[in-house]
N, C-alpha and C positions, 0 to 999 in steps of 0.2 A: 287868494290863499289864506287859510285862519291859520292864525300862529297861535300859542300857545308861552305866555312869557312866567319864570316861574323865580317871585320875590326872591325865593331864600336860596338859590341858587344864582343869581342872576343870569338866567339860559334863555334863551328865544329859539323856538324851531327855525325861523330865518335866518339866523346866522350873524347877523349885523352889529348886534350886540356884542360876541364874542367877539369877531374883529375889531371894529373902530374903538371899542370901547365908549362908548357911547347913548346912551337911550335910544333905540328905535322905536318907533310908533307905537309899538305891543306894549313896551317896557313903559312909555311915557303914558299910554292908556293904564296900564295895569294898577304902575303907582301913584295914579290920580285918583284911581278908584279905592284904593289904599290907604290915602290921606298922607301920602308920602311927597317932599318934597323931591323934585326932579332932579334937582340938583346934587340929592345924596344916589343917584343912581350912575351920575358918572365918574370912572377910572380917577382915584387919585394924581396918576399921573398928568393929568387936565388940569390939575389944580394951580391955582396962585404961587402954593407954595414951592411948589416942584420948579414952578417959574422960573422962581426969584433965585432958587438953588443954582437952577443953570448958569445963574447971570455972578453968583453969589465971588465966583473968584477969578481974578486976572488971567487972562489967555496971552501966553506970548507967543510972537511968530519965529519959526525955526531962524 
């Protein structure tokens, strides 16, 4: 199957990207060819910071 992955949009005809949020193979071929790091191609919410957010404040049980 040829995908078609398009930088400024971040869209893949496969799908995969839109889901997982994620780079798939097109995505991670496209922005190698780009000169783009990989890493700026996945979902913020993946990030460190978003982590730490989660963890950021006390959970208490009912």
């Amino acid at each position: 199957m040829d995908c078609v992955f398009d930088l400024d949009h971040g869209k893949c005809d496969c799908g995969v990207y839109a889901v997982e949020k994620i780079p798939c193979s097109h995505a991670i071929a496209s922005g190698t060819s780009a000169g783009l790091h990989i890493s700026t191609l996945v979902c913020p919410v993946y990030s460190k910071d978003f982590l730490f957010a989660g963890y950021s404040e006390n959970i208490y049980p009912c």
